[in-house]
C-alpha positions, -999 to +999 in steps of 0.1 A: +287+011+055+323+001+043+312-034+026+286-013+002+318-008-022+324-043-021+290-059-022+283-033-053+318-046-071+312-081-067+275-078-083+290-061-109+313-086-111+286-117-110+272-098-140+299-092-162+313-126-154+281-146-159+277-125-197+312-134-207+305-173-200+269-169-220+288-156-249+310-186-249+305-216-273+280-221-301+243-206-295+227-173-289+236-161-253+201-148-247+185-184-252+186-210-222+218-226-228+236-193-233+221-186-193+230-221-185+267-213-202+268-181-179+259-202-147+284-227-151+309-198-162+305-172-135+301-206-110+329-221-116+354-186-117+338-167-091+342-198-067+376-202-077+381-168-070+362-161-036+379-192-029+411-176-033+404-138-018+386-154+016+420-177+020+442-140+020+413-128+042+415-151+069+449-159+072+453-121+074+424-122+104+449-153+121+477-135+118+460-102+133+471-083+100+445-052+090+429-064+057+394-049+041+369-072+025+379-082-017+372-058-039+363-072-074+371-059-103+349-065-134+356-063-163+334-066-197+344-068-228+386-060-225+390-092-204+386-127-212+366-137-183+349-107-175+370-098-144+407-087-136+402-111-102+402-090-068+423-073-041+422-069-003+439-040+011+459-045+038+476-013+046+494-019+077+529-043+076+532-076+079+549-082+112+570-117+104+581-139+074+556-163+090+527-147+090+539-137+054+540-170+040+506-175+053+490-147+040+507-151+006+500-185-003+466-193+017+450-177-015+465-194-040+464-228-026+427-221-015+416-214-052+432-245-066+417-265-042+383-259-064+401-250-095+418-292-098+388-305-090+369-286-115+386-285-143+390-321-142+353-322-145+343-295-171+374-318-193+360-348-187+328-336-199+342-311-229+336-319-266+362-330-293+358-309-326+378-309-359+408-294-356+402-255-354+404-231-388+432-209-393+420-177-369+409-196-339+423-191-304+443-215-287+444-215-254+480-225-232+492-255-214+511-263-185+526-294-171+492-295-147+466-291-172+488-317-194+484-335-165+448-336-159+439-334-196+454-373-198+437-383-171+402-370-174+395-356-209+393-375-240+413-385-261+414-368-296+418-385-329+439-372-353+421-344-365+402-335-333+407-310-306+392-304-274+369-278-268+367-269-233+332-269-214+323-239-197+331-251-163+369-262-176+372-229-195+363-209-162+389-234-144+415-228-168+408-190-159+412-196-128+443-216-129+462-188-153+450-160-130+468-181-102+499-186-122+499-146-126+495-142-085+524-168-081+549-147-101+576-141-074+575-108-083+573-074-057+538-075-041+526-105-058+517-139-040+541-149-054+565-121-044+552-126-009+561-164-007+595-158-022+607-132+004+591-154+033+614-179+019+644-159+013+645-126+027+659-092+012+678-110-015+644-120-030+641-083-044+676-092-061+658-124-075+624-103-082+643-084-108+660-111-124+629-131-128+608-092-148+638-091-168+631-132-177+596-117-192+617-101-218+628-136-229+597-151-222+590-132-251+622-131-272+623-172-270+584-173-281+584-152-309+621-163-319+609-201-313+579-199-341+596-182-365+625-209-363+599-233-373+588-216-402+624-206-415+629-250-408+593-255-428+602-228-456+576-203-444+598-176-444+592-142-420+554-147-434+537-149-402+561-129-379+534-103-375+511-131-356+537-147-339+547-112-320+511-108-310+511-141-296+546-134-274+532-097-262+514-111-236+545-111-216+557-078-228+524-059-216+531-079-183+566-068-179+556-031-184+524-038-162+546-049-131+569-019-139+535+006-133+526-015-106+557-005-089+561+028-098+527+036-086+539+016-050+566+037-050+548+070-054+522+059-030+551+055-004+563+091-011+602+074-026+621+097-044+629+084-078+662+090-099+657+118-120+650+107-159+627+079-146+598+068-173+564+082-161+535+058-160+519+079-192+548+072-214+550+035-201+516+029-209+511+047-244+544+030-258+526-001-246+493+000-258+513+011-293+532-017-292+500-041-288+482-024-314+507-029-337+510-064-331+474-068-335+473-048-370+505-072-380+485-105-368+472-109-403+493-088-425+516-103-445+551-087-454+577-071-431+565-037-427+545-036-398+566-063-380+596-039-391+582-011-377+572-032-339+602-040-337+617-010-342+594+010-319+605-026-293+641-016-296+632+022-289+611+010-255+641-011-242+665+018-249+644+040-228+640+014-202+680+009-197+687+046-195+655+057-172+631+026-163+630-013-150+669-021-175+686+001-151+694-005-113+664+002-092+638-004-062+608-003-075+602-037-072+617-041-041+594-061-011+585-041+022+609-056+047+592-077+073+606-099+103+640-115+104+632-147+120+632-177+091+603-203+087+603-233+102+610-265+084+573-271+082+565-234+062+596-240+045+582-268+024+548-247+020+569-221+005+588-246-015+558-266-029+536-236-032+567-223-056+568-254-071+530-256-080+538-222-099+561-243-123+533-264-128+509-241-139+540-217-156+522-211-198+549-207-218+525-192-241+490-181-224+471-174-258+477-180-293+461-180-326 
């Protein structure tokens, strides 16, 4: 039966989710309030989640568009939260820019209908702590969490911090992983809404907005390190403040895959000289390594030598990747006709919501 693949995925899923959440906080994860950590964990994300998957589902079921069941992906020990999400196939093409819209943001907008909600109550009921040790993850903020954090969460003291609950960790899990879909990027949500909302010249835009990840980056890294030339620090913690901006380097060169693989898959010939998935990833997974080996070192060496091996990666990407003019991240055309005023604003505000959600800085130590 073709659900077997699914139903195994998403118990596999259940599992590694509901491990990562035991593990989180104070407390062996074996002992009862490591399982009840893992309940409210895997609870909280995997509603979130379903939420989100069942709202592309349907709207693809409306809208008479093919589209298989979610498959899940877990993830143990590499990811955060135990899963990389889910994807629904949906191999045939999406007749209008209507039907578009729908599909794209039914999913997001479905999961945030749990993940608000949520989060507001695992803050309200998460712990204030002196202010974290030197080596101690941070996690990001955006103008919605901000948001909710003042209105539900208490308020810390000088010298306190807030130490999310399970449940509000899992919802800020959910909330990032939305603000990943809503990239209008290609094949994202995102993406999706975005060329609903503007047509072809989105795939202009879609490029524009992969190149910003470069200065997501740049202004990151370049932003800390002002502060501690300003506070007579020096260069001494460059090494950590790269390996807190590489998040949206690996994403960059993630989306770059992404749509290389797409444009394999759809048989598209590709300029000769293009970068090949293999050398995409290895520079990549170098370049994270090295961030992560310069996160505590002090002196300029292994910053030097990132940074060095960072100017060699863009070099190749202007004369044979994402730096040069290209298609890869181009969205399959769909119908002509535009949205109605009333999809209009759905497009619009479900654009808008991605603002509020944006993380300048997703993780941080």
């Amino acid at each position: 039966m073709r659900w077997r693949t699914n139903l195994v995925l998403f118990l596999a899923t259940i599992a590694s989710v509901f491990v990562t959440g035991a593990q989180y906080g104070e407390g062996s994860w074996l002992g009862p309030d490591g399982v009840l950590r893992g309940a409210q964990f895997a609870g909280t994300l995997l509603t979130i989640l379903v939420a989100h998957e069942l709202g592309h589902y349907v709207a693809a079921r409306l809208h008479r568009v093919e589209a298989s069941l979610p498959f899940f992906i877990p993830l143990p020990l590499l990811s955060p939260f135990g899963t990389m999400g889910a994807v629904i196939r949906m191999p045939g093409a999406i007749p209008t820019r209507r039907a578009l819209l729908d599909i794209g943001a039914s999913g997001p907008l479905a999961g945030l209908v749990f993940a608000i909600p949520l989060y507001a109550w695992g803050a309200a009921h998460s712990r204030l702590v002196p202010v974290s040790q030197e080596g101690m993850w941070q996690l990001g903020e955006s103008v919605l969490l901000k948001l909710l954090d003042r209105a539900f969460a208490p308020a810390a003291p000088p010298g306190y911090e807030l130490t999310l609950s399970p449940i509000a960790f899992a919802a800020w899990g959910g909330m990032f992983v939305t603000m990943i879909n809503l990239l209008p990027i290609g094949q994202l949500d995102g993406g999706h809404v975005a060329y609903a909302l503007f047509g072809p010249k989105q795939d202009k835009q879609a490029v524009l907005f992969h190149r910003a990840m470069l200065v997501f980056f740049g202004v990151s890294v370049l932003g800390h390190v002002g502060r501690d030339l300003a506070g007579g620090l020096g260069l001494h913690h460059l090494g950590k403040h790269l390996s807190n901006g590489v998040f949206w380097l690996v994403w960059f060169q993630m989306l770059a895959i992404l749509g290389l693989l797409g444009a394999k898959g759809r048989g598209d010939e590709l300029p000769p000289g293009t970068l090949t998935v293999r050398v995409r990833a290895g520079v990549t997974f170098g370049l994270v390594m090295l961030a992560s080996y310069a996160r505590d070192k002090p002196g300029s060496l292994l910053p030097a030598v990132f940074l060095a091996a960072f100017a060699l990666l863009l070099a190749m990407e202007r004369k044979g990747g994402v730096l040069r003019k290209h298609e890869l991240l181009d969205h399959p055309p769909t119908g002509t006709e535009p949205l109605d005023g009333r999809r209009k604003a759905v497009a619009i505000g479900t654009l808008l919501i991605f603002g509020l959600l944006f993380m300048p800085e997703p993780f941080s130590m």
